[in-house]
Each structure stands twice: as structure tokens, then as C-alpha cells.
N, C-alpha and C positions, 0 to 999 in steps of 0.2 A: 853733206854726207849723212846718208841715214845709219842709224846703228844698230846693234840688234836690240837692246830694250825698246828703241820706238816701234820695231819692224812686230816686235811681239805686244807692243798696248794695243797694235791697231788689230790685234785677232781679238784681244777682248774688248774691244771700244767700237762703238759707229762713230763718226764725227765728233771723236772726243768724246763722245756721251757710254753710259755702262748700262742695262738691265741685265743685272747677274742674277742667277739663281742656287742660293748654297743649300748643297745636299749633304753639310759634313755632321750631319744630325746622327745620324747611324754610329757613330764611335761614343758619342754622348751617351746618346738618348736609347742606343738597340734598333731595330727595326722597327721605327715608326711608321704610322699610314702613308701612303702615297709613295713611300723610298723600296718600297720590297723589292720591284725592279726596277733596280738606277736606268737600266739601258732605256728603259720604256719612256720614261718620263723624260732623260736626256733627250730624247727623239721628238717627244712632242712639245716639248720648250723650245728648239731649237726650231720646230716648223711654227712655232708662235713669234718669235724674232728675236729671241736672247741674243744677245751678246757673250756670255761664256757662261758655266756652270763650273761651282767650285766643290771639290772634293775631294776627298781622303786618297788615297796612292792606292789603298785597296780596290776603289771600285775604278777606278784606271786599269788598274789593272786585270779587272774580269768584265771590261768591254770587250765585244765581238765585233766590234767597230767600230772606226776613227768618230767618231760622233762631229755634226756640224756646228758648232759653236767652239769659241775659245776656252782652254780649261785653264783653271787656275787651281795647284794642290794648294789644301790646305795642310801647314806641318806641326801645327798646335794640335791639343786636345786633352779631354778628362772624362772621366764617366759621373752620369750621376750618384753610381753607386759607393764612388769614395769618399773620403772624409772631406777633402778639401773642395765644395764646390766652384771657386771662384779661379780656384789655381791651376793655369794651362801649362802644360810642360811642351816640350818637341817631342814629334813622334817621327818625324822625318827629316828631310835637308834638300838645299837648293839643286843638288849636285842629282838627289836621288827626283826632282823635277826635270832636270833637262835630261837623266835617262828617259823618264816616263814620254817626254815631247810635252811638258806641260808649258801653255803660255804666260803663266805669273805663277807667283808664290804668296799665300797668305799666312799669315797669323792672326789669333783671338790673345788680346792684351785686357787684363781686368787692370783699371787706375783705380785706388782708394780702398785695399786690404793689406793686410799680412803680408802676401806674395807678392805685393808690387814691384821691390825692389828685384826680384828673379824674373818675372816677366819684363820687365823694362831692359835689363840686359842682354835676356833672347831676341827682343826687340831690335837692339841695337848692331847684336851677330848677325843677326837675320838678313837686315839692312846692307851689312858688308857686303857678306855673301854673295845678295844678290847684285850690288853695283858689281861685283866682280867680273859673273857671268853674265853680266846682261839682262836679266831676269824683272822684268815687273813686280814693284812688293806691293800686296794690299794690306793695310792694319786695320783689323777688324777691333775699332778702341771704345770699350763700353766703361760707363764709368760702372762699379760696382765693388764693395768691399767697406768692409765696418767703417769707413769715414765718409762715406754714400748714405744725404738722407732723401737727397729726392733725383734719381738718375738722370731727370730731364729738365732740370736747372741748366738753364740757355750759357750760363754762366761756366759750370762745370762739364757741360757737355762739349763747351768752347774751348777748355781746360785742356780739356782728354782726347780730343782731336789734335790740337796743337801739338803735345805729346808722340803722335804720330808721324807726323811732318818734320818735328824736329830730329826724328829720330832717323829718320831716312826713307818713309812709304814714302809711293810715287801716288798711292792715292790711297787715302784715308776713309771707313768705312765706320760711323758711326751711328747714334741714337736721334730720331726725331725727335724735336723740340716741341713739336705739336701745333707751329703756326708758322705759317714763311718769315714774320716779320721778326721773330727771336732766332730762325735757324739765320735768317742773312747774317748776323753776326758769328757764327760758328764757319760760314763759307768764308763772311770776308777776313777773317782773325788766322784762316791756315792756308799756306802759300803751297797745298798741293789739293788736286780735286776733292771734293768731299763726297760720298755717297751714302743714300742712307738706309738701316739695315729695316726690315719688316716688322719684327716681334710676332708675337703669337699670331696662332691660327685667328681671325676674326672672321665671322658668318654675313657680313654686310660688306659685297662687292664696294659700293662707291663708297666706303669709307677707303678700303685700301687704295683704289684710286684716287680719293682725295689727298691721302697725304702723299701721292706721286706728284701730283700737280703740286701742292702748297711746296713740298720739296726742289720742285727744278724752279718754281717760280721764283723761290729762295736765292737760285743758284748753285744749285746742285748738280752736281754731274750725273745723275742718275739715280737707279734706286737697285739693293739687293735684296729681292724679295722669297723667302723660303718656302715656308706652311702654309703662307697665303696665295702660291703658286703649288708646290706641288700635292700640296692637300685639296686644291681645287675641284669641284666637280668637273670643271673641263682646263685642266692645264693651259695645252696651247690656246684658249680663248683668250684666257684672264691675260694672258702672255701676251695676246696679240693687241689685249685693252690695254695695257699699263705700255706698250708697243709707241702706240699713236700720242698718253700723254709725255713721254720722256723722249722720244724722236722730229714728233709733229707739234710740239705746241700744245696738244688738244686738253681741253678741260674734261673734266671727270665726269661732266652728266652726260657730254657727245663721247667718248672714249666708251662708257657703260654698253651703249646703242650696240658694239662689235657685241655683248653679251648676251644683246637678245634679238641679234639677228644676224651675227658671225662677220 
């Protein structure tokens, strides 16, 4: 019997596998490059082959259109302009996702500051919540906060994943370790998918493609790439490269090729 959490991973999954693309920068960050029109850019990720785009209830809700990819709200968030950078609160709820038609629910958890001990508990209602309704959880788990010296310690990154898993995500969305052979430890140490997040904007296509590839090579269920997508000079292209290495196998110098000839 299928249930409705499996019926809604497979709108945000291809065969098990995820290229998400998070656009919940706008609550952070303000209107950054490439976000000005959500619709636009949801349009051309989704004709590049995402799998779902994750974002705030606001911009769900000033689509003019069901958009083709699985969404995922995200219900966490902070601005940069407050005092507390590290510390996410709720700004929404599961309940306020299955009004919207959203296919999962995420949260951004900081491990290793002050506010750990409050985000670890949102983490854990979060979780309820969604086993309740059905709901897909993603944990967006970065390590960061005054007991963080180096964030991409295979070690603590393995830490603050786990964290996630334990807590009840049905898949877990964390930091590259920077080589397949220190993240396989971070996949095989958490007993629910692992994905991994982007980081900054970076100006060298095959890098970002590299760490897709060194990432599934890991074992990784995919990748959630942001800046590096929608700050792109061609969105759905990068989309359709990072497509072939996280669906097809493909290595990062034949994935490029879609780059410079579509």
C-alpha cells in the first residue's frame, strides 16, 4: 500500500534521486540577482529537469501558475539584518503547507551555537508534524555556531547530519566535504538520504559540476543547488548539466558538453 508521504517524495524525487533548487534566499538575503521573478526562473529549472524548487509560502503564493516541478515550503528563517545570524525560527507550519499544495516541508537547523538547543526542538515538532500529515521533511543541517572551527570536518559534518535523521527528516540536506571519499562516511553514518547543499555563487561551471559528481559518487542522493543555478547565465542549461551527472551517471567534463552546445 502506498501512502501519502511516499506518493508526495516521488513529485520531488526521479528514482529516488533529488536536484532541488532553493530560492528561500529572498526572506534572508532581500531580493537577490536571479530571484526578482520566482515565476521565471521556476519555469526555466523546471524545463532543465529539477525535481522540486524550495521556497517560502510567499512566493507560492504569488505564482500565476502551478509550476512543473515538486515544491517544497520552506518554514524556517532569519534576515541578515538581525542580530542573531545563525539563529532560524519558524515562520510557517506544516498544516499552512498542505493548504498551499506543497510536496515536503523544510527546515534550515544551525548545529554548534547558542541557539542550538531551540532549533533542535523545532526540528523535532517539525518532524511530528509532518509524520502526522504525511508530509515529506527535508533538514537543511549545516554545521555553524561558536563551537564550529572548520564546517567541513567529514567528522562534524557526519555529526550534524546524523542530527537530522535522528530527529525525524526523511532526507537530510547538508555541507560537501570536498571529496567523495570523506562524504561516503557522512552517507553511510545516516540512515535517511543525504543531499548536498551548493554554497556560494562560484564562476567555474565544472567546479560545480564536479562536486555533483564527486557527491553521487559518494552516494548521495543528489544535490540542492541555489546561486549556482539561479544566478546562472543560463539557468535551465546548468540545470540540464547537473541533470545528466545526478540522473545519468555522467562525469563532469561530458555533463559541461550540454554547456557549450545545449
Amino acid at each position: 500500500m502506498v501512502f501519502g508521504k511516499a506518493v508526495r517524495l516521488s513529485r520531488i524525487t526521479e528514482d529516488g534521486k533529488m536536484l532541488c533548487v532553493p530560492m528561500d534566499h529572498g526572506l534572508t538575503m532581500g531580493p537577490v540577482r536571479g530571484l526578482e521573478e520566482p515565476q521565471a526562473i521556476i519555469r526555466a529549472v523546471a524545463q532543465g529537469g529539477a525535481t522540486a524548487v524550495l521556497v517560502h509560502k510567499g512566493v507560492i503564493k504569488a505564482l500565476r501558475e502551478p509550476p512543473d516541478t515538486g515544491i517544497i515550503l520552506h518554514i524556517s528563517g532569519n534576515t541578515t539584518l538581525g542580530p542573531s545570524p545563525n539563529r532560524k525560527v519558524l515562520v510557517s507550519s506544516v498544516e499552512e503547507g498542505i493548504r498551499l499544495g506543497a510536496d515536503a516541508i523544510s527546515v534550515h537547523i544551525n548545529i554548534g551555537g547558542r541557539d542550538e538547543p531551540e532549533m533542535i526542538q523545532q526540528l523535532g515538532s517539525v518532524g511530528d508534524a509532518c509524520d502526522e500529515f504525511q508530509m515529506p521533511f527535508v533538514a537543511m543541517m549545516y554545521p555553524r555556531g561558536e563551537s564550529i572551527k572548520n564546517e567541513f570536518d567529514p567528522e562534524i559534518v557526519a555529526q550534524v547530519a546524523r542530527v537530522g535523521a535522528e530527529a525525524g527528516a526523511d532526507i537530510v540536506k547538508t555541507l560537501y566535504t570536498g571529496d567523495p571519499q570523506s562524504f561516503k562516511r557522512v552517507v553511510a553514518t545516516c540512515p535517511v538520504p543525504v543531499v548536498i547543499a551548493g554554497g556560494p555563487k562560484v564562476e567555474n561551471d565544472g567546479e560545480v559540476l564536479k562536486m555533483a559528481e564527486g557527491a553521487m559518487e559518494a552516494g548521495a542522493a543528489g544535490v540542492t543547488f541555489g546561486r549556482n543555478i539561479f544566478q546562472h547565465r543560463d539557468p535551465a542549461r546548468i540545470t540540464r548539466a547537473l541533470h545528466k551527472v545526478v540522473f545519468e551517471g555522467a562525469l563532469a567534463s561530458d555533463a559541461q558538453r550540454v554547456l557549450q552546445h545545449g
